[in-house]
N, C-alpha and C positions, 0 to 999 in steps of 0.2 A: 516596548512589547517584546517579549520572549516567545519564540514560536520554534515550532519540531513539527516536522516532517517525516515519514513511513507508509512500509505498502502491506498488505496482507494477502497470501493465494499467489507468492511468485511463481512457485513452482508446481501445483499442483496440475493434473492435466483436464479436470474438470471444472469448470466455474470461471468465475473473473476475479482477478490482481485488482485491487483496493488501492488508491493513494490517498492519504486523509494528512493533511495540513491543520495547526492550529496554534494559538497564539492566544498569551492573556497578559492581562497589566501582570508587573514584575512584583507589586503588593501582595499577588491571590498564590504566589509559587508557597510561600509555608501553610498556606491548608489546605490545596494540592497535595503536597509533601505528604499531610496527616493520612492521607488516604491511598495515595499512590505511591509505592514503592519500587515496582519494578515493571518490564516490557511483560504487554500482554499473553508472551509464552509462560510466565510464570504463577497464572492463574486459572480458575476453572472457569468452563461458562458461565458458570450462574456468577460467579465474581467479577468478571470481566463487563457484564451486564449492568450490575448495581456500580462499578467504576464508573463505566461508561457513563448512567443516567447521571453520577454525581459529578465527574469533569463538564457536560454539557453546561451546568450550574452556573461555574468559574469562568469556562472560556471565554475569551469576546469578541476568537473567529474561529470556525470550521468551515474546511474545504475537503466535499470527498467528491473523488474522483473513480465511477466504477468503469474498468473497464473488463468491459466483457468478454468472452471466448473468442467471439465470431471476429471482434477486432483485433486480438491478437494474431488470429488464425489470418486476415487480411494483410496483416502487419509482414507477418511472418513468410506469406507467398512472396511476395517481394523482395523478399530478401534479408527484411528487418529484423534485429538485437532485440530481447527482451529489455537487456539494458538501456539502451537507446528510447525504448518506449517508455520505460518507466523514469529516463533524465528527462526528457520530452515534458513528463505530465508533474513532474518537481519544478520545472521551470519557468510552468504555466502557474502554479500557486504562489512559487514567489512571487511574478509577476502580479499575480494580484492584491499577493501581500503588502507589497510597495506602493501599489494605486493606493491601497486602503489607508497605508499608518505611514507613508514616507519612507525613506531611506537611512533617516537621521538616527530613531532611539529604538532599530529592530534590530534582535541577534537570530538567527534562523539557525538550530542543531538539525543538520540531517543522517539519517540512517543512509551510508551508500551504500548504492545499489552496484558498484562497483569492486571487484577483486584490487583497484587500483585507486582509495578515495581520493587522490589530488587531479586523477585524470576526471571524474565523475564530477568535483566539483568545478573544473576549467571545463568541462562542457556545458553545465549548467550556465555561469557567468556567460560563455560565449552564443549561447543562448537568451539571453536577458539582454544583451544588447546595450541599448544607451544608459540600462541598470550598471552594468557589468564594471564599472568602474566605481561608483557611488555605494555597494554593498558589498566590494570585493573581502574588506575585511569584516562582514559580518554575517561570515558563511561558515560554519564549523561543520565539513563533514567526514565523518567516522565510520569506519564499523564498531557496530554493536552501541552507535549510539542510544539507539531505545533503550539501552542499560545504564548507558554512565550519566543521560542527560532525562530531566523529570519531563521538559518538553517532547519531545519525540518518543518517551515510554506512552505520554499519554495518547500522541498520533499515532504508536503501535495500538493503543487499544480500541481508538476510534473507528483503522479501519480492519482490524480485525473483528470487533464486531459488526460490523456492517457487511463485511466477508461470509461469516455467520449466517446473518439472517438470509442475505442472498443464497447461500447453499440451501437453505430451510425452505425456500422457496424455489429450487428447482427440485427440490425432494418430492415436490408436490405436482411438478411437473412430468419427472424423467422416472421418477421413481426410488428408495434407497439408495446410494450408488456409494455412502460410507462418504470420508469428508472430502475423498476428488479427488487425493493426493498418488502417488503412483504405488508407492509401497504400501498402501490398503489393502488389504487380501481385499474386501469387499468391492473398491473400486475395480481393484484389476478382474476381480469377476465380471461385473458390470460392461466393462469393455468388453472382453474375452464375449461375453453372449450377445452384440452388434456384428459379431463377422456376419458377412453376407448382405448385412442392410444399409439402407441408403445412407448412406454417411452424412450426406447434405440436408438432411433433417435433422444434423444436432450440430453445424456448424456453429451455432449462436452458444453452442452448452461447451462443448467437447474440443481442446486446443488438437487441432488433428495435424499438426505439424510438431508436433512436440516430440523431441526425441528420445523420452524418458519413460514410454509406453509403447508397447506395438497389439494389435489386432492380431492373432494365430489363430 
């Protein structure tokens, strides 16, 4: 099994970070290939969509993991690393990737989530535990692996789109707010017109520990 790993919505200050895991027999990677070329920043929605529906085809495991504002923002009172959360929920898929297909014929490509990928992947393994010895060598994690590896381009586009529709659907809750990110003129609008209100009505929406947005 060849499997890749990716988040989607790290940094934005509205919405929830994505982690989407997946994995297919190593037969199905050349018409993968035919259709996949690169990480989901390299395509439009509407392509990223029609990817999407046709990787779901091939795979023969996905794992997405939403994790929402309100937990971030929980995370983050405490004192908690974005990084830290997002090794957390990498370690929790391998974990299951190993229940499912064993330890023997998996390679796992991850996108780190680290400035440091050797320190990202020794917290992962130290985290997997009585794994941590038995898949030590079949951990490959990089930056910018969503580019160099066809597995984790396809985990970039799983949980990017699934980031997507999640946005799409608090569009319908909160209102407009553009796609969440901080350098949005639209979002930073959106912000900018909550001073004054209760903030703890959009704890579940709005990462309100984030230090890359402020209220004026």
């Amino acid at each position: 099994m060849i499997c890749g790993l990716d988040e989607a919505g790290r940094g934005p200050v509205i919405g929830p970070m994505v982690i989407a895991g997946v994995c297919y027999k190593e037969d199905k990677e050349d018409v993968l290939k035919n259709y996949i070329k690169r990480d989901s920043k390299g395509y439009t929605p509407l392509m990223r969509n029609k990817l999407y529906n046709i990787a779901v085809k091939y795979l023969d495991y996905i794992k997405v993991i939403i994790i929402p504002a309100g937990e971030i923002n929980s995370w983050m009172r405490e004192g908690g690393k974005i990084n830290r959360l997002e090794v957390i929920k990498f370690a929790w898929i391998i974990d299951d990737i190993v229940r499912v297909y064993g330890s023997n014929e998996i390679t796992i490509y991850i996108d780190s989530p680290d400035i440091k990928p050797l320190r990202a992947r020794l917290q992962i393994l130290t985290l997997l535990g009585n794994y941590r010895e038995k898949i030590r060598d079949k951990i490959v994690c990089e930056h910018k692996a969503d580019v160099k590896y066809l597995p984790a381009s396809i985990a970039s586009i799983i949980a990017k789109v699934t980031r997507d529709r999640e946005i799409a659907r608090l569009h319908r809750l909160l209102g407009d707010f553009g796609s969440g990110y901080p350098s949005d003129p639209k979002t930073k609008q959106f912000i900018k017109s909550l001073k004054g209100k209760d903030l703890s009505k959009y704890y579940e929406y709005i990462r309100l520990y984030w230090k890359t947005i402020h209220i004026e």
